[in-house]
C-alpha positions as CSV (number, residue, x, y, z in Angstrom):
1,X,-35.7,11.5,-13.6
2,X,-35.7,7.4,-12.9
3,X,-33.7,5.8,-15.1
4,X,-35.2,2.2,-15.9
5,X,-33.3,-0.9,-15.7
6,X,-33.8,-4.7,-15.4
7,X,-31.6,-6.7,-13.4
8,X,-32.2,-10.9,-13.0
9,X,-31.5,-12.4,-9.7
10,X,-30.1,-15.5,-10.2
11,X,-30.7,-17.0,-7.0
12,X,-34.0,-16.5,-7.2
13,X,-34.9,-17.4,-11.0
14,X,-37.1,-21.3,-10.9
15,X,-36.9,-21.2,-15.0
16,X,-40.7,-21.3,-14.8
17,X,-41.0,-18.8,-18.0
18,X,-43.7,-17.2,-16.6
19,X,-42.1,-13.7,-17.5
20,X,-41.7,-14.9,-21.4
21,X,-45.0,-15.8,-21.2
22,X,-46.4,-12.4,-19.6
23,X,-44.5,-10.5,-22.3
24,X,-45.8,-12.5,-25.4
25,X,-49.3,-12.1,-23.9
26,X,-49.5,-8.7,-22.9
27,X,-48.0,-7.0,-26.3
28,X,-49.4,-9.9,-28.9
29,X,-45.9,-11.0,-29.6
30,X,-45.5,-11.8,-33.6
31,X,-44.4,-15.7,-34.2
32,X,-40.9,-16.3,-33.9
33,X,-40.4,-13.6,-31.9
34,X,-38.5,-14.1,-27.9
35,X,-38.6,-10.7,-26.4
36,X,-37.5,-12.3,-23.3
37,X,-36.7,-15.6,-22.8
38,X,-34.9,-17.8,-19.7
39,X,-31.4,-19.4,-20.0
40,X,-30.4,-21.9,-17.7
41,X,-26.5,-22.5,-17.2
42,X,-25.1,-25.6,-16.1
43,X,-28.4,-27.1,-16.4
44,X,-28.8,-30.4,-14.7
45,X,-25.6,-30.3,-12.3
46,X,-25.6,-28.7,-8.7
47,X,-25.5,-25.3,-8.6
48,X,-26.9,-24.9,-12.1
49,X,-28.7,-21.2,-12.6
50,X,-31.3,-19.9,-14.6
51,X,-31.6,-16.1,-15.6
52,X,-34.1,-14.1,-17.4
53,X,-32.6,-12.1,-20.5
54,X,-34.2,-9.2,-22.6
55,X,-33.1,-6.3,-23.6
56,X,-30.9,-4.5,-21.1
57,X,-31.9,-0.3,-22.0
58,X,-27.8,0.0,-22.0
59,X,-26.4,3.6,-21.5
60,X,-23.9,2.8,-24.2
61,X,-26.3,0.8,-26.4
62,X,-24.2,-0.5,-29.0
63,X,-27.8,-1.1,-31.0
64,X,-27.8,2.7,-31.4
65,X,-24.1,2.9,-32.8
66,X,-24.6,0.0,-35.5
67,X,-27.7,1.6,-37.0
68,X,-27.0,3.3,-40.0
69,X,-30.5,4.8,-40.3
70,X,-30.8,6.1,-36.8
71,X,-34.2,4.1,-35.6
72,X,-33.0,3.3,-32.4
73,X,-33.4,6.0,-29.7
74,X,-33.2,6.7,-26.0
75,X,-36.4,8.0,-24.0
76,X,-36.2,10.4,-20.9
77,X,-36.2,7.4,-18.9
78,X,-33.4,5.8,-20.3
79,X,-35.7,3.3,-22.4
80,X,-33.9,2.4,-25.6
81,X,-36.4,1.9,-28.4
82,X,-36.5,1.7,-32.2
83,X,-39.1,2.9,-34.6
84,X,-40.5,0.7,-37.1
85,X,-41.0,2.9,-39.9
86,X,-36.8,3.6,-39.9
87,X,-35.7,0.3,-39.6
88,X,-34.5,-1.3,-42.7
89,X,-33.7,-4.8,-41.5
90,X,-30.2,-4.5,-42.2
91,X,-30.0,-7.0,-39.1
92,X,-26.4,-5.0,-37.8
93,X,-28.5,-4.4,-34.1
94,X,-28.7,-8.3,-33.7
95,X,-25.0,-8.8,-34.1
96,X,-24.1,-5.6,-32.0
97,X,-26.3,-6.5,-29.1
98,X,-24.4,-9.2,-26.8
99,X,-27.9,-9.7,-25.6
100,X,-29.5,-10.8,-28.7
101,X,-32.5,-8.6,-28.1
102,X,-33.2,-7.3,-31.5
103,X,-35.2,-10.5,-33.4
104,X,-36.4,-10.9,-36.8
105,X,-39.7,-12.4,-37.0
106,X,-40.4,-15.6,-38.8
107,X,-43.1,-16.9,-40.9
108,X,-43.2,-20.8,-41.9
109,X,-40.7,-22.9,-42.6
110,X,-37.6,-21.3,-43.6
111,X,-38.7,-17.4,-41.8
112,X,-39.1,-14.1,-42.8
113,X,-37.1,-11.1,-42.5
114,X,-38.9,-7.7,-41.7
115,X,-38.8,-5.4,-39.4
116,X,-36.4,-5.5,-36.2
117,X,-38.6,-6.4,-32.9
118,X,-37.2,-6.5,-29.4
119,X,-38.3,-5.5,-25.8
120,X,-40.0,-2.1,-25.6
121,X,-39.4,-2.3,-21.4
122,X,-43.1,-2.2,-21.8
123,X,-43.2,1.6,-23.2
124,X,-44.3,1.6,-26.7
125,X,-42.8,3.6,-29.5
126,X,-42.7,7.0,-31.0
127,X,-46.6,6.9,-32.2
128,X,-49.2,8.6,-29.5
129,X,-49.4,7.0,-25.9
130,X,-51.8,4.0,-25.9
131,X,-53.0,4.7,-29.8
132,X,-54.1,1.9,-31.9
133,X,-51.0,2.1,-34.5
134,X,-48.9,1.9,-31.5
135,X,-49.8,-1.6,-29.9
136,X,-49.8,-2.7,-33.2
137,X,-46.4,-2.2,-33.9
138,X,-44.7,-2.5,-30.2
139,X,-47.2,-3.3,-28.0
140,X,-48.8,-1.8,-24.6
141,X,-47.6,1.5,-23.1
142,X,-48.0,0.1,-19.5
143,X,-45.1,3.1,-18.6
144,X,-47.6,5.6,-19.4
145,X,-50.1,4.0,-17.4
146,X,-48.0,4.2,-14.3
147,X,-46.7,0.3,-14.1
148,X,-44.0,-1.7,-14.4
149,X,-43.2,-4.0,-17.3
150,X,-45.2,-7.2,-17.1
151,X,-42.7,-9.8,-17.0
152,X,-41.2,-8.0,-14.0
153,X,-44.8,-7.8,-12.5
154,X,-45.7,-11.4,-13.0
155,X,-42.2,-13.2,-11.9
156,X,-43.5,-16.1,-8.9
157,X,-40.6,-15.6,-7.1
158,X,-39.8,-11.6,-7.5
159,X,-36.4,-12.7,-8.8
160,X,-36.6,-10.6,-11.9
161,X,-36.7,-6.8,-11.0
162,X,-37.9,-4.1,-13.6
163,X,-37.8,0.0,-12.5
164,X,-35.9,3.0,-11.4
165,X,-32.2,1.3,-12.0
166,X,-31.5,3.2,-8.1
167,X,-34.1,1.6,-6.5
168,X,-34.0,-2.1,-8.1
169,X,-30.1,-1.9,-7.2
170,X,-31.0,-1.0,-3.8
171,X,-33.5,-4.3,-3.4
172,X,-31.0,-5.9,-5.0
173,X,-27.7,-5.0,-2.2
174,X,-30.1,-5.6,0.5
175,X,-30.7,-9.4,-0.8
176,X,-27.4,-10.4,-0.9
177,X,-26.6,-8.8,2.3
178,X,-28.9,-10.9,3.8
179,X,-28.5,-13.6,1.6
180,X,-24.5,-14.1,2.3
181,X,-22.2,-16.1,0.1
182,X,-20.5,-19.2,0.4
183,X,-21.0,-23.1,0.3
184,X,-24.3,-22.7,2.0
185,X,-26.0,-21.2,-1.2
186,X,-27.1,-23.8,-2.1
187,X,-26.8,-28.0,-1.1
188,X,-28.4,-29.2,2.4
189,X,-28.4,-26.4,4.3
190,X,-30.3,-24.5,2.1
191,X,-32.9,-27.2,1.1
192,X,-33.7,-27.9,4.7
193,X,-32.0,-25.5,6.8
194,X,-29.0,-26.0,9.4
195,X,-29.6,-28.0,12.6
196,X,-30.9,-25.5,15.7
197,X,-28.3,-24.8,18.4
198,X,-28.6,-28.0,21.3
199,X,-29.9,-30.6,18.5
200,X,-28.7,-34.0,18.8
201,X,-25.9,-34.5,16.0
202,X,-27.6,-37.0,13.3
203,X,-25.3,-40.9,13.6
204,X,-23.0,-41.0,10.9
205,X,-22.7,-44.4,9.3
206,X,-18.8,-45.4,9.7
207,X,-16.8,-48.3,8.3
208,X,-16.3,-51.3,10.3
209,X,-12.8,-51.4,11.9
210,X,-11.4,-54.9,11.2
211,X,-10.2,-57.4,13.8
């Protein structure tokens, strides 16, 4: 049985939001509510990098073990998800998660709280596959249609993955295999590649020697 993770390659990530904006589009998102959003660290100084952050569907989801009604459960595929007609709003998931994936939703000026929201990995909830009552609580099903999570699915550059957690990390090894690390991550060489073997070196501007 696949067991469903997401992992962010940071490399790769252009903070163009697109994935935020697949996911708040594809489920009907309430106001307020970030299911995924991009952070962007160091922004504005070489080397800065940009990842995209939802939930994580942890093994050990510490969600699960702050609940004290029990509304967050684990599917066959290693989904975590929560069921709306449990939840309480207590709010304990939203402190637990180090993700801060579970969200209240706001309304006007000062916000609501409700029910808990957060990122279904684009599975649903506990009500029938692709029913009415459950895209209007969590959203589209698109697991039991056979596809991967939207965001995953719309990302420009394929630097967020979304699937079976073996064959995402697998995509994954191979990139930075290929990719190498070292000062040539990023800076010239990257931007517009080293100089072919048998180029002429460029002039270098040197100070004038004095007399």
């Amino acid at each position: 049985m696949a067991r469903m993770k997401f992992i962010c390659d940071a490399e790769r990530c252009i903070e163009c939001n697109g994935c935020v904006t697949a996911c708040k589009a594809e489920h009907d998102v309430p106001w307020g509510v970030n299911r995924r959003r991009v952070v962007t660290l160091n922004d504005g100084v070489p080397g800065e990098k940009s990842i995209s952050v939802a939930c994580m569907h942890c093994s050990d989801a510490p969600c699960m073990a702050v609940c004290p009604v029990d509304c967050f459960y684990r599917t066959d595929e290693g989904v975590v998800l929560h069921d709306k007609d449990v939840c309480i709003g207590c709010g304990y998931c939203s402190y637990a998660c180090p993700f801060g994936a579970p969200q209240f939703p706001t309304n006007g000026a000062f916000g609501l709280r409700g029910k808990m929201d957060k990122c279904t990995f684009c599975a649903g909830g506990p009500e029938a596959n692709g029913s009415e009552a459950e895209y209007e609580k969590y959203g589209r099903n698109r697991l039991s249609e056979g596809k991967l999570p939207a965001c995953a699915e719309m990302c420009s550059t394929k630097a967020l993955l979304g699937g079976d957690g073996d064959v995402v990390a697998d995509i994954f090894r191979t990139r930075v295999l290929n990719r190498g690390k070292g000062s040539e991550v990023w800076g010239w060489g990257t931007a517009y590649g080293k100089p072919t073997q048998g180029a002429p070196a460029q002039p270098v501007a040197k100070e004038p020697t004095k007399s």
